[in-house]
N, C-alpha and C positions, 0 to 999 in steps of 0.2 A: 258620506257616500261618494264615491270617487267611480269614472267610468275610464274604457284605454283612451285617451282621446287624444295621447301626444307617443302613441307605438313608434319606434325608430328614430325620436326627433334628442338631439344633443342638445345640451341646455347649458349655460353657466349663471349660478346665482352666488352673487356678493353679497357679504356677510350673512356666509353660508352655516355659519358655526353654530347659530343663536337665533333662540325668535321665531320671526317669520322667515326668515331665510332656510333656518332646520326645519320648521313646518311643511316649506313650499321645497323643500329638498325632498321631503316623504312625499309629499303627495304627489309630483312628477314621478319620481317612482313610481308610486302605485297608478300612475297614468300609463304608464308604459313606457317612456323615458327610458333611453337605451342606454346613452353615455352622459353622467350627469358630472360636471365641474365645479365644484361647490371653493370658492374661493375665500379665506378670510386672514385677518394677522394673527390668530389668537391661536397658538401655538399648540394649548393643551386641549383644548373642546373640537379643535377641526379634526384630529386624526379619530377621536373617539364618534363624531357624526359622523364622518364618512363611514366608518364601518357599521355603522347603526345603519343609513340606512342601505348599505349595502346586503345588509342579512336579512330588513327590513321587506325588503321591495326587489332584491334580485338586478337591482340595476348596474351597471359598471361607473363605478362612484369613485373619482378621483378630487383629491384634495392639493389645494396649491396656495402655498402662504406669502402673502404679500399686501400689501397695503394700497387702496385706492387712487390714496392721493400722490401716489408716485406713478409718473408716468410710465416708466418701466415694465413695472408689477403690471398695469394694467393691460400693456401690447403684451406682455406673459401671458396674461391668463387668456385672453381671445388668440394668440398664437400655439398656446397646447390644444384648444377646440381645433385649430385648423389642421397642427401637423398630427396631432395622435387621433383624431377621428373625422378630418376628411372635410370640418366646418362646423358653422354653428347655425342651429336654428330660433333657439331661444336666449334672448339674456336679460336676465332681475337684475335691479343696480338695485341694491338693498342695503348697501354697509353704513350704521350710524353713526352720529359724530353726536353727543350731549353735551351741554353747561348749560349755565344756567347764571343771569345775574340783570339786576335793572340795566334799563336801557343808559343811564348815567353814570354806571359802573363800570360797563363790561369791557372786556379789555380787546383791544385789535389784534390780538393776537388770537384768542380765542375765534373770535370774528372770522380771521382767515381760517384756523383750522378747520373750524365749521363749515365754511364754505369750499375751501379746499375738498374735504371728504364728501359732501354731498351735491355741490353744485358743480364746479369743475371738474369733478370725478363721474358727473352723470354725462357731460359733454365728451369728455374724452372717452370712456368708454362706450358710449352710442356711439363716436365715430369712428371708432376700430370698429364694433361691432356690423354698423351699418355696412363698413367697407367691406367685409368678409363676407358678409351675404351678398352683396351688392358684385363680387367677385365672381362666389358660386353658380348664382342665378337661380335660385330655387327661392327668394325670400324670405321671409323670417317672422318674429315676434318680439320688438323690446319693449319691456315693460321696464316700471320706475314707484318705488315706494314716495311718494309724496305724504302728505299728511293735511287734516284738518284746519292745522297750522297755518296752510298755504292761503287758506279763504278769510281769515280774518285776523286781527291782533293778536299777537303771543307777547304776553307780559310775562319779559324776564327770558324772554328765547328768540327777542330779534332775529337773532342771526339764521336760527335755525329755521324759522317762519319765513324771515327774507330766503331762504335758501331751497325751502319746500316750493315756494311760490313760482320761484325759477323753475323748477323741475316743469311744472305745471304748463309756463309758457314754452320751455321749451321741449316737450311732448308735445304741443300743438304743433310748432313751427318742424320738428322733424318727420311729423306725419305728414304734413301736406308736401314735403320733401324728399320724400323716401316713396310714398303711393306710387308710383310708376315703377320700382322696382318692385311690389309685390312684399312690401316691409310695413307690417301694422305697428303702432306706436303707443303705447296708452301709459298712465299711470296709476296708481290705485290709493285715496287718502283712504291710510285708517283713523278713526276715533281713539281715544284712550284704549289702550291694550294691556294684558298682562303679559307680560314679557322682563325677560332677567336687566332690559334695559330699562322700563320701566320700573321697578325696582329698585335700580339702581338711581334713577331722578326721586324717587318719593322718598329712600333711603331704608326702609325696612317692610319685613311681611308684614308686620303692624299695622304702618300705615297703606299698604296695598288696601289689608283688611277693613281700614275704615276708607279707602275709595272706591270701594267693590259697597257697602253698605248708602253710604253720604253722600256718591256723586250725584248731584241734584238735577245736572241736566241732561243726562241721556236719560231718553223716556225708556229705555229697555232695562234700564237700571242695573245694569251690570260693565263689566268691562268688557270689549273684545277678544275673542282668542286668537292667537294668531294660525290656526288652522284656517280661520273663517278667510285669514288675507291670502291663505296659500290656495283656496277654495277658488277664490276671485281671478287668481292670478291662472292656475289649470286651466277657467275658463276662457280667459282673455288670449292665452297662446295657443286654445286650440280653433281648431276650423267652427267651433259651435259660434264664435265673437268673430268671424270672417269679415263682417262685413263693420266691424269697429276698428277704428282708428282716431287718433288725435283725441281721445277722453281724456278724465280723471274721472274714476269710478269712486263713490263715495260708500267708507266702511264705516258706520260709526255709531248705528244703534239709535240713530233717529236724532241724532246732536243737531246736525245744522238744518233740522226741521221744526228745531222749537221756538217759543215764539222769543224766548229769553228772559220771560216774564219770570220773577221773585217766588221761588219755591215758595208756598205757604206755609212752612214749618222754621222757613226761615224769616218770616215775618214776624216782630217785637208784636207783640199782644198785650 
């Protein structure tokens, strides 16, 4: 169910191509989403979403390929919000960065791209972003995909755990920075999701298949759709979450409400 709840309002969301970022591209559309900015580097799925949800949702859907972790690409994408429609009201920092390896393996190279795409790239484009509303004078909406990650140990995704967790602090710290301009700030962990990136860390539908069945600790026992984060995120950029800022909204089917206690199927008998 989707209502108008973001009519007139220009949006940019990164890694717009895929996932939740394509989810939460439809569903601004069909929020009402006037000029939607869907940014990502994947050359062959951006031009084919834009036009999806352009025929989708009726919305004026542009597409701009560049990559997060260059600073450049990123003063690109908040500089076509300003010069082709006048500013921005909303921006998702959404673009993934995956590996995967023990914490006595992984290589510092890895480390920085991961953090490069997700942590530096969440600072630098909040601070374009912030600046352009902060310009306008109308304020705005930044949201931030964090993850479950962020709240406790990720064995074999340091990086990407240390890098959610940043997100997390600093959605707090720009919230309370930006509130006098009229700039709410939040981020949204999801839980395990099904998504082409997930997928691609499990390595096959197979084993999607046996984590949609076996995953023992979301009590909803299923995986996330990334509709549900695009759902979260409508809400959060519209006036209905007015009075939210500096969260991390948690998506995840009841995970970090369990007690952690030993599935009993998985108990030796």
């Amino acid at each position: 169910m989707s209502c108008k709840r973001l009519v007139g309002k220009t949006a940019l969301i990164t890694g717009g191509a895929s996932g939740v970022g394509r989810a939460t591209a439809h569903r601004f559309g069909q929020e009402g989403v006037a000029n939607l900015i869907l940014a990502d580097k994947n050359s062959q799925m951006l031009p084919t979403v834009v036009e999806e949800v352009r025929l989708a949702t009726g919305a004026n859907v542009l597409g701009v390929l560049g990559d997060v972790s260059v600073d450049a690409d990123c003063e690109r994408f908040i500089n076509t919000a300003v010069s082709d429609f006048g500013g921005l009201d909303i921006m998702v920092s959404n673009a993934p960065a995956h590996s995967s390896a023990p914490f006595l393996e992984m290589e510092r190279d890895d480390w920085d791209r991961v953090m490069a795409v997700m942590l530096r790239a969440s600072f630098v484009l909040g601070q374009l972003a912030a600046r352009a509303m902060v310009e306008r004078g109308t304020g705005g909406s930044i949201l931030y995909t964090s993850s479950v990650s962020s709240l406790g140990a990720s064995i074999t995704y340091a990086h990407y755990g240390a890098a959610k967790a940043g997100i997390v602090n600093l959605v707090q710290t720009m919230a309370i920075e930006l509130v006098d301009y009229g700039i709410r700030v939040n981020s949204v962990s999801p839980g395990p999701l099904d998504t082409p990136q997930s997928r691609d860390v499990l390595g096959s539908d197979e084993a999607m298949e046996a984590a949609r069945k076996h995953w023992p600790l979301v009590p909803m026992k299923r995986l996330g759709k990334p509709e549900e984060i695009a759902a979260t995120y409508a809400f959060l950029a519209s006036e209905d979450a007015g009075y939210i800022t500096g969260q991390n909204i948690i998506v995840d089917g009841g995970l970090r409400a369990h007690s952690y206690s030993i599935p009993e199927e998985l108990i030796a008998k």
